[in-house]
TILUMRO-275624 format. One record per residue (C-alpha): x, y, z; residue in one letter; residue number from 1. Coordinates in pm, whole numbers, plus 32768, in hexadecimal, padded with zeros to 4 digits. Layout:
<atom><u>X</u><v>Y</v><w>Z</w><rest>A</rest><nr>NUM</nr></atom>
...
END
This chain:
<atom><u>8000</u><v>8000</v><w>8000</w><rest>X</rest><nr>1</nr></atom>
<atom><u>807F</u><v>8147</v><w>7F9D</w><rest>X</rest><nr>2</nr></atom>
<atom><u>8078</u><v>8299</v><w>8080</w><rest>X</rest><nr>3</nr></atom>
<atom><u>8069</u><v>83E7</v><w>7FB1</w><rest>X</rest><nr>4</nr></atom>
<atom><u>8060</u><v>8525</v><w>805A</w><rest>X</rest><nr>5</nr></atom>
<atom><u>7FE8</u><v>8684</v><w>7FA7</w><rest>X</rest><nr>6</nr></atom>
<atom><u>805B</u><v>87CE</v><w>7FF2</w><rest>X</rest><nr>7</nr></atom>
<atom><u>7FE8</u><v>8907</v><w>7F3C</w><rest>X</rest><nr>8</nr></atom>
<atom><u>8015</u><v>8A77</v><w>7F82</w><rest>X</rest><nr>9</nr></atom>
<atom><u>7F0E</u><v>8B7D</v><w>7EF4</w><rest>X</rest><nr>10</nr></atom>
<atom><u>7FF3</u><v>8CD1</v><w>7F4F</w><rest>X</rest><nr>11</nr></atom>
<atom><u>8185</u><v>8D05</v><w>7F86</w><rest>X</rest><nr>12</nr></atom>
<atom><u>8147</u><v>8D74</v><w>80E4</w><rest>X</rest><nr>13</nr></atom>
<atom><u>80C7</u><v>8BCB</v><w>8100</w><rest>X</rest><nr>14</nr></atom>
<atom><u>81E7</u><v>8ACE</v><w>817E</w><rest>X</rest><nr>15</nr></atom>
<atom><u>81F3</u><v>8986</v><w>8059</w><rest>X</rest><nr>16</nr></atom>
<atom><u>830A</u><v>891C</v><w>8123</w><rest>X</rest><nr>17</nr></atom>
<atom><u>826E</u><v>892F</v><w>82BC</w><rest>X</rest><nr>18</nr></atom>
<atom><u>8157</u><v>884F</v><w>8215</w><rest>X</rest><nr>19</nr></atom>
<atom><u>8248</u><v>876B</v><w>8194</w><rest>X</rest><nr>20</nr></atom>
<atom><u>82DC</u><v>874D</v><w>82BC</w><rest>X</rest><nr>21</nr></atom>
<atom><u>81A0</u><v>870A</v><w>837B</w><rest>X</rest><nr>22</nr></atom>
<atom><u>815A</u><v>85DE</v><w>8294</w><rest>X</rest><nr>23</nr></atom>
<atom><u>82C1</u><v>8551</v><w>82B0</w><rest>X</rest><nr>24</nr></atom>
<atom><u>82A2</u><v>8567</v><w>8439</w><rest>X</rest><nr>25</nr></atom>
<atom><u>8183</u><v>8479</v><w>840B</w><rest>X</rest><nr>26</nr></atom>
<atom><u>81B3</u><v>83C4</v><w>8308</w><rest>X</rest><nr>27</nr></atom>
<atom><u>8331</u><v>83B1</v><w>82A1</w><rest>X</rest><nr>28</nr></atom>
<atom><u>82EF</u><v>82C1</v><w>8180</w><rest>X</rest><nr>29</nr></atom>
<atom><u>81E5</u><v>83B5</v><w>80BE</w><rest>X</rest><nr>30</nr></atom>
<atom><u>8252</u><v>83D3</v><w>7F87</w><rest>X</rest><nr>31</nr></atom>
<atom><u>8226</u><v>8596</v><w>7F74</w><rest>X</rest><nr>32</nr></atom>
<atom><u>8192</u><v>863D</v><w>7E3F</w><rest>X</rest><nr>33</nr></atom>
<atom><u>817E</u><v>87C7</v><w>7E6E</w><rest>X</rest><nr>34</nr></atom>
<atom><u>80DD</u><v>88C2</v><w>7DA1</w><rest>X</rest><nr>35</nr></atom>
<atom><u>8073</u><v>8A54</v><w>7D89</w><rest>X</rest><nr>36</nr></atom>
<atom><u>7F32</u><v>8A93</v><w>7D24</w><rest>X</rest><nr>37</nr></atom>
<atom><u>7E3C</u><v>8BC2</v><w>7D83</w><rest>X</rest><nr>38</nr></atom>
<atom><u>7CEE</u><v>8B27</v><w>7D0C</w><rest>X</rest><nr>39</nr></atom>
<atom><u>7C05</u><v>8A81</v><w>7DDD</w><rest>X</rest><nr>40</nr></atom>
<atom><u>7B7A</u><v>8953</v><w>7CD9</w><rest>X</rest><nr>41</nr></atom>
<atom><u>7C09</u><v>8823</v><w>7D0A</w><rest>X</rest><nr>42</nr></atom>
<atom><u>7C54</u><v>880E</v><w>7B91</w><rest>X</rest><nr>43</nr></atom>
<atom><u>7D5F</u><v>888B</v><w>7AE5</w><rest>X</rest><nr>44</nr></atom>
<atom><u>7E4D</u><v>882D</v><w>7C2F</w><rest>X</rest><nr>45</nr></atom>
<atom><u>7F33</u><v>8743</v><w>7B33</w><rest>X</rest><nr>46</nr></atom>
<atom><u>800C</u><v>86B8</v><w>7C58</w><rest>X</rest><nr>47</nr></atom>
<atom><u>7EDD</u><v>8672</v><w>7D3A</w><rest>X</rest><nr>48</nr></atom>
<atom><u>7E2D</u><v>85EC</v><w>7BD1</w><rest>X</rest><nr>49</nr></atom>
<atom><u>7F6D</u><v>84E9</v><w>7BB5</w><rest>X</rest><nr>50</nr></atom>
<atom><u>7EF5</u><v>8463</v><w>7D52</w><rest>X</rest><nr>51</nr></atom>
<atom><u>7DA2</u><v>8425</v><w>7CE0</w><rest>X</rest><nr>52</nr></atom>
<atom><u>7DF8</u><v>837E</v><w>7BB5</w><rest>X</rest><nr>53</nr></atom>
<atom><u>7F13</u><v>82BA</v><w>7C6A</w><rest>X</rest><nr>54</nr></atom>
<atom><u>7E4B</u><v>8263</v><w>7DBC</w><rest>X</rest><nr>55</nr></atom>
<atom><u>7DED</u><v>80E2</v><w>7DCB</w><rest>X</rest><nr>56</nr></atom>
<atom><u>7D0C</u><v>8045</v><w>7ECF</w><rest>X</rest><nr>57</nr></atom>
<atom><u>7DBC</u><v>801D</v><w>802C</w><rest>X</rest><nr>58</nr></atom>
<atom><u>7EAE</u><v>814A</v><w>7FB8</w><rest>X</rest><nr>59</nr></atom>
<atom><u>7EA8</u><v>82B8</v><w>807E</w><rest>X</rest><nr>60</nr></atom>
<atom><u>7EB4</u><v>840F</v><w>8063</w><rest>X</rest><nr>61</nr></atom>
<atom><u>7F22</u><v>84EB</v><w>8165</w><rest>X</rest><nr>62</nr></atom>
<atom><u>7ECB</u><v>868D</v><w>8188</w><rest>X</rest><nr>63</nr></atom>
<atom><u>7F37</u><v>876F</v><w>824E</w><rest>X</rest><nr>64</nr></atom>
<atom><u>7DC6</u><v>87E2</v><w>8263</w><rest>X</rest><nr>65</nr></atom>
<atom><u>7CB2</u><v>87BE</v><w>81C9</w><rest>X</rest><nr>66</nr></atom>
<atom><u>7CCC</u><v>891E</v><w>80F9</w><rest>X</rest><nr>67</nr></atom>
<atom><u>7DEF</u><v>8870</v><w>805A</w><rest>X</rest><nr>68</nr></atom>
<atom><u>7CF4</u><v>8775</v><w>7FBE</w><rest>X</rest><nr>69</nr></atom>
<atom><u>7BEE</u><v>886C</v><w>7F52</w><rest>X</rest><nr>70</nr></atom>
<atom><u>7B9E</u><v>89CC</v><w>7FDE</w><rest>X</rest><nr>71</nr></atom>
<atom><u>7A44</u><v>8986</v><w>7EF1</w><rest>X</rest><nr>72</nr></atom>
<atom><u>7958</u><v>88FE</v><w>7FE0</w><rest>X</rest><nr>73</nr></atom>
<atom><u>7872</u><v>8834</v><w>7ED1</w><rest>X</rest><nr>74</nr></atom>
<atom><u>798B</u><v>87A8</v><w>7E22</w><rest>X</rest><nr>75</nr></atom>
<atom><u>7A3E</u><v>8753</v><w>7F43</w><rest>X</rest><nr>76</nr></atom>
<atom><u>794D</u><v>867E</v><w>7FEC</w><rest>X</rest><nr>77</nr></atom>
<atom><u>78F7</u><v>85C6</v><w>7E6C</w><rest>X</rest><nr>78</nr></atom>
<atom><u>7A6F</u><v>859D</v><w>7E87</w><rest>X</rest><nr>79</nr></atom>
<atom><u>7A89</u><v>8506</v><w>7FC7</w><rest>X</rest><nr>80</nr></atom>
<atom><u>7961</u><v>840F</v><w>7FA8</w><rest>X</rest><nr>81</nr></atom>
<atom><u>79D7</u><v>8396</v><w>7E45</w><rest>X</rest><nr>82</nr></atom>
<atom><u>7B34</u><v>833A</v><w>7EFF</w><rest>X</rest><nr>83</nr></atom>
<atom><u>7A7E</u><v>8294</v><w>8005</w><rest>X</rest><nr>84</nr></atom>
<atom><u>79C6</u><v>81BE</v><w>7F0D</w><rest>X</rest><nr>85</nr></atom>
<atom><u>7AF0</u><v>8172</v><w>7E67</w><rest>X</rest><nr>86</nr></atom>
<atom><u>7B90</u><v>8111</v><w>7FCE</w><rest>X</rest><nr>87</nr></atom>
<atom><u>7C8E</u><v>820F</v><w>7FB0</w><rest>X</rest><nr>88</nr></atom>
<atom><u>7CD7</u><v>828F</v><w>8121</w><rest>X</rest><nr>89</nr></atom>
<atom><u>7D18</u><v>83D7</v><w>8184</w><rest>X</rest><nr>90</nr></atom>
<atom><u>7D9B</u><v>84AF</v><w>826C</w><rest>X</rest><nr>91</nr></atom>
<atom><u>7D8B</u><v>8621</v><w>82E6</w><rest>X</rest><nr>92</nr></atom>
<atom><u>7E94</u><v>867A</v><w>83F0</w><rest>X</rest><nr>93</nr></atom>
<atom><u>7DF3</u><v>8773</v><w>845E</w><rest>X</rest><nr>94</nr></atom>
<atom><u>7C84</u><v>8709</v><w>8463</w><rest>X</rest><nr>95</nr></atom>
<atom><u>7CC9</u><v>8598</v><w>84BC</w><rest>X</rest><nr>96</nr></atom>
<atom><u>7B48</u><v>8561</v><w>8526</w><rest>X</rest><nr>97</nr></atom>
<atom><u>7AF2</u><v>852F</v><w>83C4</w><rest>X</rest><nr>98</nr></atom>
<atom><u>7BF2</u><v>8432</v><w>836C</w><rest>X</rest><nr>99</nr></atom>
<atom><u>7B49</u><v>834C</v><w>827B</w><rest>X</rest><nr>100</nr></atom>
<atom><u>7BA5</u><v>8230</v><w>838F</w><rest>X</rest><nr>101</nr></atom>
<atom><u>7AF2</u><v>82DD</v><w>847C</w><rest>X</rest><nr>102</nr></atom>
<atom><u>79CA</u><v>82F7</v><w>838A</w><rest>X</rest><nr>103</nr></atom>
<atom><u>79DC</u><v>81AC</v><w>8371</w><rest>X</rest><nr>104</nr></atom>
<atom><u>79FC</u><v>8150</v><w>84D5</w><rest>X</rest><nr>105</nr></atom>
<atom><u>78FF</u><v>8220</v><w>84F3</w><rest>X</rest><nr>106</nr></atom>
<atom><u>780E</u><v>814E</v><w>8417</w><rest>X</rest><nr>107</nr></atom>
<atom><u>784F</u><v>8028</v><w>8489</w><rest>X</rest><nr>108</nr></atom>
<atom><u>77EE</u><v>8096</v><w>85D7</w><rest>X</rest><nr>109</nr></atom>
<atom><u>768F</u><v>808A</v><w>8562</w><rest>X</rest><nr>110</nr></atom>
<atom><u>759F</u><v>7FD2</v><w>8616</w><rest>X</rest><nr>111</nr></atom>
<atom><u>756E</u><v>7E8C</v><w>856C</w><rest>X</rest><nr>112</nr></atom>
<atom><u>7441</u><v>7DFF</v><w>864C</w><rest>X</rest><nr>113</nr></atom>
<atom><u>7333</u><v>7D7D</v><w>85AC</w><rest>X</rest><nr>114</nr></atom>
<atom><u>721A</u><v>7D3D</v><w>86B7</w><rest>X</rest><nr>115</nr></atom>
<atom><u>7104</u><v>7BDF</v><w>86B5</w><rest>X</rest><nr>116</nr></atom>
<atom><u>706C</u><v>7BF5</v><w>87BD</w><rest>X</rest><nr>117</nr></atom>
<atom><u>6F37</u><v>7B4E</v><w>872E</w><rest>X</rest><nr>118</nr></atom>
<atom><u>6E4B</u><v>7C7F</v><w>872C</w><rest>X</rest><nr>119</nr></atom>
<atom><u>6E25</u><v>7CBD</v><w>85AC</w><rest>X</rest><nr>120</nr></atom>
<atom><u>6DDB</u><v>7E33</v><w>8629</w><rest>X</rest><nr>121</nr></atom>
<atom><u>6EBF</u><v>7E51</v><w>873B</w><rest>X</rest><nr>122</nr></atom>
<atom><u>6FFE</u><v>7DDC</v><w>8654</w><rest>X</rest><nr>123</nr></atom>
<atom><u>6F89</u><v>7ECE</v><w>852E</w><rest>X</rest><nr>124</nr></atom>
<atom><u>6FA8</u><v>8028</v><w>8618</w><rest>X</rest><nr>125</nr></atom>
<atom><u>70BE</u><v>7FA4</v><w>86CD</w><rest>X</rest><nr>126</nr></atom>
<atom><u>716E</u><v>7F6B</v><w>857A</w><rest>X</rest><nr>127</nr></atom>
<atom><u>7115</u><v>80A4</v><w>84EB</w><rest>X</rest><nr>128</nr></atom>
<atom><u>7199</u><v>8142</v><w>85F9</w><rest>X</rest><nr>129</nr></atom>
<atom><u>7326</u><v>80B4</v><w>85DF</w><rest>X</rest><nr>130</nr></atom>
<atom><u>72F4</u><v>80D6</v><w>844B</w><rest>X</rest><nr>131</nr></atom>
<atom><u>72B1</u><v>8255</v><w>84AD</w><rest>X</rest><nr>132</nr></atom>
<atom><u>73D6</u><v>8254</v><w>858A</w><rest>X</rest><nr>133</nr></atom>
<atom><u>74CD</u><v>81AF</v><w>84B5</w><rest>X</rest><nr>134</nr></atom>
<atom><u>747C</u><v>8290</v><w>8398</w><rest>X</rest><nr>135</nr></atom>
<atom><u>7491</u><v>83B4</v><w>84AA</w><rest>X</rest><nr>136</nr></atom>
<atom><u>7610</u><v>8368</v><w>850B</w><rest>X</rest><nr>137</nr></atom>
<atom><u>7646</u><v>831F</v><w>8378</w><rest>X</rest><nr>138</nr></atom>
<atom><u>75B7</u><v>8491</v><w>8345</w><rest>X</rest><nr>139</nr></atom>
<atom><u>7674</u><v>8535</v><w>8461</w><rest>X</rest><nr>140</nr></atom>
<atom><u>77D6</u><v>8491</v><w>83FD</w><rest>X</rest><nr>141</nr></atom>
<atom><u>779E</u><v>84FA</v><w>8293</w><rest>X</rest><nr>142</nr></atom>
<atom><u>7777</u><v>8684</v><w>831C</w><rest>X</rest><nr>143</nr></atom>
<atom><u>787A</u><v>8695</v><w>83DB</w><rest>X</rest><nr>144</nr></atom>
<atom><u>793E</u><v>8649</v><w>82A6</w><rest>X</rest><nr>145</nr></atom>
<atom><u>787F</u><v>8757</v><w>81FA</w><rest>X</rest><nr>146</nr></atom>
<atom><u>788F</u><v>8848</v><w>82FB</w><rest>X</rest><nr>147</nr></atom>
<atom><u>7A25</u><v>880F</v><w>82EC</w><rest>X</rest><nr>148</nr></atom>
<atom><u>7A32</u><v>88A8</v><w>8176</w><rest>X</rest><nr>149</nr></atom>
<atom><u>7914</u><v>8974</v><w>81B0</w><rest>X</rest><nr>150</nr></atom>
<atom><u>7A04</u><v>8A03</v><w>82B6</w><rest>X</rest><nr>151</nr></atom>
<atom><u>7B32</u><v>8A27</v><w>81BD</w><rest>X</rest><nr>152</nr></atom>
<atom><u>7A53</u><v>8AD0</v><w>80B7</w><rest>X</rest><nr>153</nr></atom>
<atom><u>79CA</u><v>8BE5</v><w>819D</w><rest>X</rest><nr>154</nr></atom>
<atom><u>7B5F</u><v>8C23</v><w>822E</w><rest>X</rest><nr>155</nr></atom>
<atom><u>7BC8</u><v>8C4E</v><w>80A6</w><rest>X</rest><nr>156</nr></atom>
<atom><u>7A83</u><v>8D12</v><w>8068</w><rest>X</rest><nr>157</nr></atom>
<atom><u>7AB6</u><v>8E1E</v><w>817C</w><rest>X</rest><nr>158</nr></atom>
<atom><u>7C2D</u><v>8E42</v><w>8118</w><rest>X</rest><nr>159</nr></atom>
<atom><u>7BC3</u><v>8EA7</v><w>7FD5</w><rest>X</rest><nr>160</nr></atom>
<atom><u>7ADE</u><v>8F8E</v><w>806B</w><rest>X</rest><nr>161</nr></atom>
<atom><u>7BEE</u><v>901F</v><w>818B</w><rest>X</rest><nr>162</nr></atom>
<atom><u>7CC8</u><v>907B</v><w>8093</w><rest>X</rest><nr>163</nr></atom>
<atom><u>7BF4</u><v>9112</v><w>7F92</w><rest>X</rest><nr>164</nr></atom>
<atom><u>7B86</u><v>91DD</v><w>80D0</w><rest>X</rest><nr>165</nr></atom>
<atom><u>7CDC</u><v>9236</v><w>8119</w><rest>X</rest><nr>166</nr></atom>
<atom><u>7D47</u><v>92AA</v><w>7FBA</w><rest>X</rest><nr>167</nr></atom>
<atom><u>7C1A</u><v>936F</v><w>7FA0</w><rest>X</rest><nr>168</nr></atom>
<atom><u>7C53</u><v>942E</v><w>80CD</w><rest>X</rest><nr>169</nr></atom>
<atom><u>7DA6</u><v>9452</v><w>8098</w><rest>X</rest><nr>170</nr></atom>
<atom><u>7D68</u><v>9508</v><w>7F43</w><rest>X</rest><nr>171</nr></atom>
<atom><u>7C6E</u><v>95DC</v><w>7FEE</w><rest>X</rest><nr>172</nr></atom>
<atom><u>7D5D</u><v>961D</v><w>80CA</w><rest>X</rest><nr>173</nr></atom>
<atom><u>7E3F</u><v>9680</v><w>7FAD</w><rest>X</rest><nr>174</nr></atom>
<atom><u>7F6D</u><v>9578</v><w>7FDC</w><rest>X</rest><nr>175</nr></atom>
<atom><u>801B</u><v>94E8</v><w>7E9D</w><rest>X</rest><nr>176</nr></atom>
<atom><u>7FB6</u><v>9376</v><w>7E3F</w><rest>X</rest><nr>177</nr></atom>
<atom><u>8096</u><v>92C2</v><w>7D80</w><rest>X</rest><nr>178</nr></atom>
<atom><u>81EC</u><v>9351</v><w>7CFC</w><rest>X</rest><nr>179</nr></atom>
<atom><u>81DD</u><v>94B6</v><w>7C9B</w><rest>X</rest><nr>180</nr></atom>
<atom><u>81FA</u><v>94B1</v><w>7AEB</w><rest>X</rest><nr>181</nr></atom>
<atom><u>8360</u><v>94D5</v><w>7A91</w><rest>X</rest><nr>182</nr></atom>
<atom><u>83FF</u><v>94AA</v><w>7C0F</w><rest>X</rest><nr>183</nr></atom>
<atom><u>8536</u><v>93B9</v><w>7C2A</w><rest>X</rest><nr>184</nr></atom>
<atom><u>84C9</u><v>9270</v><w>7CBC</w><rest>X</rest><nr>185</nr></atom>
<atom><u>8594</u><v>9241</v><w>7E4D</w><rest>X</rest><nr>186</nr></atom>
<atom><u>86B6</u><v>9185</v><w>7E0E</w><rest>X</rest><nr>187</nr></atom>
<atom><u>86DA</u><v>90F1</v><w>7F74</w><rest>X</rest><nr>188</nr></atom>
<atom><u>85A3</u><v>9030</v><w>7EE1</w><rest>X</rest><nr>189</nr></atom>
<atom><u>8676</u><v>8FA2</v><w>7DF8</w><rest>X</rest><nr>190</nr></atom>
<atom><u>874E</u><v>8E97</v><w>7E9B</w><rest>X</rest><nr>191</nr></atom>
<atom><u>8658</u><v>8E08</v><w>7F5B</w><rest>X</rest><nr>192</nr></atom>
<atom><u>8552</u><v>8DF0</v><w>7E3B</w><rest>X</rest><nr>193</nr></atom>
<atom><u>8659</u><v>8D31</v><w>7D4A</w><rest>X</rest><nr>194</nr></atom>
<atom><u>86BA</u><v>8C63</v><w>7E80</w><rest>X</rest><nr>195</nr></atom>
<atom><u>8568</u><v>8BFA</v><w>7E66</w><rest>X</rest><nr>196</nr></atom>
<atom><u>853B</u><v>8BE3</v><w>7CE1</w><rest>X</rest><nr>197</nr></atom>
<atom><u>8673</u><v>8AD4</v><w>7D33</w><rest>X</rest><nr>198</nr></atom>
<atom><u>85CB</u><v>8A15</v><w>7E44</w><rest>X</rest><nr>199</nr></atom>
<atom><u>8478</u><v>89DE</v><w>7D83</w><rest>X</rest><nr>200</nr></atom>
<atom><u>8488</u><v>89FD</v><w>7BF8</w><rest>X</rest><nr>201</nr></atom>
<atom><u>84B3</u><v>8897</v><w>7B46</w><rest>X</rest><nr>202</nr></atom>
<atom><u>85D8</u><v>8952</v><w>7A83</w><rest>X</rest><nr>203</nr></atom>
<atom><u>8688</u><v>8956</v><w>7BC5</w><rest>X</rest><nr>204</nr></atom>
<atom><u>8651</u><v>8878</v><w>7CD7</w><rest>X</rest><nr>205</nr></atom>
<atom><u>850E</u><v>887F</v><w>7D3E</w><rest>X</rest><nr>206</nr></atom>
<atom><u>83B6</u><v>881B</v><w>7C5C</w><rest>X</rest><nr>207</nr></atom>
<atom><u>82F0</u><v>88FD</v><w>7C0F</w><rest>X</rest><nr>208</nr></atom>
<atom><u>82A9</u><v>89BA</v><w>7AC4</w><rest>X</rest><nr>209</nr></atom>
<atom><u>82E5</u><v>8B29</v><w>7A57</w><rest>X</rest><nr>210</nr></atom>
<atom><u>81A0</u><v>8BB1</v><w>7AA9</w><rest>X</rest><nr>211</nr></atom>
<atom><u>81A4</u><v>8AEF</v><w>7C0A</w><rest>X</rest><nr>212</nr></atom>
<atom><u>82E5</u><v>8B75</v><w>7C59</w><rest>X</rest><nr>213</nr></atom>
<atom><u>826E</u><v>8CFD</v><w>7C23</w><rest>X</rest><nr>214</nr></atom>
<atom><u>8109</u><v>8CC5</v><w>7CD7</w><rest>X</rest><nr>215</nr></atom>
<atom><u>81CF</u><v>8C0A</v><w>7DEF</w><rest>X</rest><nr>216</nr></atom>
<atom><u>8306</u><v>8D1B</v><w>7E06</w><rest>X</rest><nr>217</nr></atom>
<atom><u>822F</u><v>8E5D</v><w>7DB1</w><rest>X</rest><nr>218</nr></atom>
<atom><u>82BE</u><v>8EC5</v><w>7C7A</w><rest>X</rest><nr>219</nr></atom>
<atom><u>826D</u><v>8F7B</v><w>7B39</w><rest>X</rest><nr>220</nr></atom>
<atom><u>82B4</u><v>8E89</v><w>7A15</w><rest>X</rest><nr>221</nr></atom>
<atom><u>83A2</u><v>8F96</v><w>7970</w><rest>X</rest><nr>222</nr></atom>
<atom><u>844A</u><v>8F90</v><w>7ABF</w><rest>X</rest><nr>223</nr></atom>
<atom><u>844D</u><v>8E26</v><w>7B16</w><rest>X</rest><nr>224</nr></atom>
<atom><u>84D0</u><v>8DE0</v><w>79B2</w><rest>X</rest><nr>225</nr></atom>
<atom><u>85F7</u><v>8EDB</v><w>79D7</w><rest>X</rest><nr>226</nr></atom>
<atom><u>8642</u><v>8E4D</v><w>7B29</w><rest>X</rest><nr>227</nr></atom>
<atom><u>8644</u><v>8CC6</v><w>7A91</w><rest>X</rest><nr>228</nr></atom>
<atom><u>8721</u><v>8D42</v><w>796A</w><rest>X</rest><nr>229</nr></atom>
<atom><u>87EB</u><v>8DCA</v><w>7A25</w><rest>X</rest><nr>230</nr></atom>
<atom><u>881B</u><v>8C6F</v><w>7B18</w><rest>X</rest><nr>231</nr></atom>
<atom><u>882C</u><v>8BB6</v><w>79CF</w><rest>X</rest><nr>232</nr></atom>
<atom><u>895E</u><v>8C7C</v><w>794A</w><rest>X</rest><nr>233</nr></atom>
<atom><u>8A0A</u><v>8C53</v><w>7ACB</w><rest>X</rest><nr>234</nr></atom>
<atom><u>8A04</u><v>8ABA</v><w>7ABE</w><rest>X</rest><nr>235</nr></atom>
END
């Protein structure tokens, strides 16, 4: 059985590499795949799209949380129950209670009592009444799932809202967003940002592609592409 683990960052200010590590605490043997996206569909994630296709019955995939899976409530939980069927387990770190083992534990701890006690009446309310409760804890499992991505959809949501909040009030305010047209770009940036364009472009020694690297560093593309060239002529 093979152990995958997922991380994904959405904004530079995001740590790929404290997710990784929380994975590799856990599960050493998790074989890592790491991408930058800033969506919040589960398609068009290529790295999480090779998992899915990869995954086999008994296998696992491990998140850091469960907004690393899908920030898109609907097509997280449609997600999550299709790798359940398929017997695919997974795992949150962070929101452990909705583990698909303990979703499963959690079914099986349905009351399987079927009652005779002779009274043709008596049986069918009694039975009705476990049906209603198994169907009850089947029900209240399956939200708390839902309520999980529900959860990481609303803390994406009011981020977008924050900071279109903050930039609008900041204009009002009259500060300068963005780089001023035709200023120099800070230098001391520099270093650090191709230090980075090192660690995590497949052209160097990381894995990820052009337009990862700039969403994942912060960079314009004429920038980034200067700053790569630039690396390429050094080695």
């Amino acid at each position: 059985m093979k152990e995958y683990g997922y991380c994904r960052i959405s904004t530079p200010q995001q740590s790929i590499d404290r997710q990784e590590r929380n994975i590799k605490a856990k599960y050493p043997k998790a074989h890592i795949s790491k991408e930058a996206y800033t969506g919040t569909k589960v398609e068009g994630r290529k790295e999480l799209d090779k998992i899915l296709k990869a995954v086999k019955p008994g296998d696992t995939i491990v998140f850091d949380s469960v907004s690393r899976m899908s920030r898109n409530a609907a097509e997280g939980v449609a997600l999550y129950e299709e790798l359940y069927r398929k017997e695919v387990n997974l795992i949150f770190l962070k929101e452990p209670h909705i583990n698909t083992a303990t979703y499963r534990e959690s079914l099986q701890r349905q009351i399987d009592v079927t009652v005779n006690t002779g009274d043709k009446a008596t049986d069918t309310f009694i039975n009705t009444i476990i049906e209603a409760l198994q169907r009850f804890q089947m029900d209240l499992a399956k939200k708390q799932i839902e309520l999980a991505f529900e959860q990481a959809q609303k803390e994406v949501d009011d981020l977008h809202q924050r900071t279109s909040e903050g930039i609008q009030t900041a204009r009002l305010n009259g500060k300068q967003i963005g780089q001023k047209p035709g200023a120099k770009l800070n230098v001391k940036k520099k270093a650090p940002a191709m230090e980075q364009i090192k660690k995590y472009s497949k052209d160097f020694d990381g894995t990820l592609k052009d337009v990862e690297v700039m969403q994942l560093v912060g960079l314009a593309r004429n920038t980034y592409y200067k700053y790569k060239k630039e690396l390429l002529e050094e080695g």
